[in-house]
C-alpha positions in Angstrom: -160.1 -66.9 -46.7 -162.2 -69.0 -48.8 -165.5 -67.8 -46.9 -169.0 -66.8 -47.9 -169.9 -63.3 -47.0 -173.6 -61.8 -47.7 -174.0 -58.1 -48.0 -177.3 -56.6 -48.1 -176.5 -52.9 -49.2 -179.0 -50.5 -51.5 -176.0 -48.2 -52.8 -175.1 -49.6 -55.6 -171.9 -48.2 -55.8 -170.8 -49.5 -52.1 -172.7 -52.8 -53.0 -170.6 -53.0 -56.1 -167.5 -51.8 -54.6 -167.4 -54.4 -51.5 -168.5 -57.0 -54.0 -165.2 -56.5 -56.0 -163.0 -56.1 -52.6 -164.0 -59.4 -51.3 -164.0 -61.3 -53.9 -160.4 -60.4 -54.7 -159.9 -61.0 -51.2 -160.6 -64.9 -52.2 -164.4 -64.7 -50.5 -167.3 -65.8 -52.2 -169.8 -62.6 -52.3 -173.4 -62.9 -52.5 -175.1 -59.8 -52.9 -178.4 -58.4 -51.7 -180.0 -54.6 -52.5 -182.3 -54.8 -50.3 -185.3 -54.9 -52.6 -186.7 -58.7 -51.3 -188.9 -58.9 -48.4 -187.9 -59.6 -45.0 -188.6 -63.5 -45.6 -187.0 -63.9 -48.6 -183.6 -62.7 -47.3 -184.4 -65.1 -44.5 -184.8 -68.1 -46.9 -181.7 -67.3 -49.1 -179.5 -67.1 -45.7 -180.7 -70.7 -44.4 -180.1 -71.8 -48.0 -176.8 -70.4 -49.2 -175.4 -70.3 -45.5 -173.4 -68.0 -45.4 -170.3 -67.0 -43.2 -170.9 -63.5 -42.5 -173.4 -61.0 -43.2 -173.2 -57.2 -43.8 -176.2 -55.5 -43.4 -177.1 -51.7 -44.1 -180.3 -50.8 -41.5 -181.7 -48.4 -44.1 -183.2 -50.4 -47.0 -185.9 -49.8 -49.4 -188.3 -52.5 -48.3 -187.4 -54.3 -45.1 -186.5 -52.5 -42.2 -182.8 -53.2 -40.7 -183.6 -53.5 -37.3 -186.4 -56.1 -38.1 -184.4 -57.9 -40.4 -181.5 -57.9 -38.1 -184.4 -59.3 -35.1 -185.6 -61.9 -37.8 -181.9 -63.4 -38.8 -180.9 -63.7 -35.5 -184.1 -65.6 -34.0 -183.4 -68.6 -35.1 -182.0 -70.8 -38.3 -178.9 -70.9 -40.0 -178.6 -67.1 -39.3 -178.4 -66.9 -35.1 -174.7 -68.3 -35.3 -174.0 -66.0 -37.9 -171.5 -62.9 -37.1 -173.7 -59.8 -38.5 -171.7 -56.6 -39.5 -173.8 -53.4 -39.3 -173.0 -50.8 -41.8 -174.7 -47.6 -41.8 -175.2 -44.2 -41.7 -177.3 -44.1 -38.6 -175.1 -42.6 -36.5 -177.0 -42.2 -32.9 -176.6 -44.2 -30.1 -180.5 -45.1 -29.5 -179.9 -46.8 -33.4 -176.1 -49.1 -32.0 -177.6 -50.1 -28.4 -180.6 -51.7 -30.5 -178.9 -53.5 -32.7 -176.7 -54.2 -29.9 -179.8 -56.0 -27.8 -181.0 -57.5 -31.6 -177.6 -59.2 -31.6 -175.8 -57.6 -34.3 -171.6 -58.4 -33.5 -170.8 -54.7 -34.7 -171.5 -51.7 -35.9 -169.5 -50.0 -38.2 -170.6 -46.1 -39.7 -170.5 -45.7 -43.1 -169.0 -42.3 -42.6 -166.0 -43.5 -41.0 -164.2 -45.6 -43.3 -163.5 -45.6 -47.1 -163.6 -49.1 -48.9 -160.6 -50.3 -48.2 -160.1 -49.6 -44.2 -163.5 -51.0 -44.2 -162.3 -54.2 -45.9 -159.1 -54.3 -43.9 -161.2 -53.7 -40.6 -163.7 -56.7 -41.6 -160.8 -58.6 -42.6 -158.9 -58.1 -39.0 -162.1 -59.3 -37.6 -162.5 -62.4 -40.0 -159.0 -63.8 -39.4 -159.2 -63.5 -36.0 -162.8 -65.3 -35.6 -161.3 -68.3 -37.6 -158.6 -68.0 -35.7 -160.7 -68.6 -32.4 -163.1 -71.1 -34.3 -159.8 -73.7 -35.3 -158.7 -73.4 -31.5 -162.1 -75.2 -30.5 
């Protein structure tokens, strides 16, 4: 794959365990636990560009939902696919990062590590797929 994936994750142990997935997966992983502000996540995206992002909403000190608003408002980080991942599992929580522009929503609950990884995957393949057709 050869891609760059950010995930900004708290839990260590999925943080971890993602990390090690991709990587052997050929990605280059960069890793956020959510402890930065808002703005400095924002700075490292427009600097290290990444391919993808994978964002949990529910972070010790930046809120989700207005980190989610603040990547896709402009920079390096609108044209970036974002992959929710989360235990919020109400609707009101999906239709706003729908409107905020996330591309999807995946519950944290409903996959282990590696359907996860094979789902994310899929979805990878496919949008460089699309992207070489252009």
């Amino acid at each position: 794959m050869n891609k760059k994936i950010l995930v900004i994750e708290d839990d260590s142990n999925i943080l971890a365990g993602l990390q090690a997935k991709f990587r052997v997966e050929g990605m280059d992983v960069l890793i956020n636990n959510g402890t930065e502000e808002a703005e400095e996540i924002i700075n490292r995206i427009n600097k290290e560009k990444p391919n993808y992002i994978i964002l949990d909403l529910i972070l010790p000190r930046v809120d989700g939902f207005e980190l989610l608003r603040d990547i896709k408002s402009g920079g390096h980080g609108a044209k970036i696919p974002i992959f929710i991942f989360t235990n919020l599992t109400d609707k009101d929580s999906k239709e706003k990062c729908d409107t905020l522009g996330a591309d999807y929503y995946f519950i944290k609950s409903d996959f282990n590590f590696d359907e996860f990884l094979e789902k994310i995957k899929k979805i990878i393949q496919n949008l460089e797929k699309e992207k070489s057709k252009k």
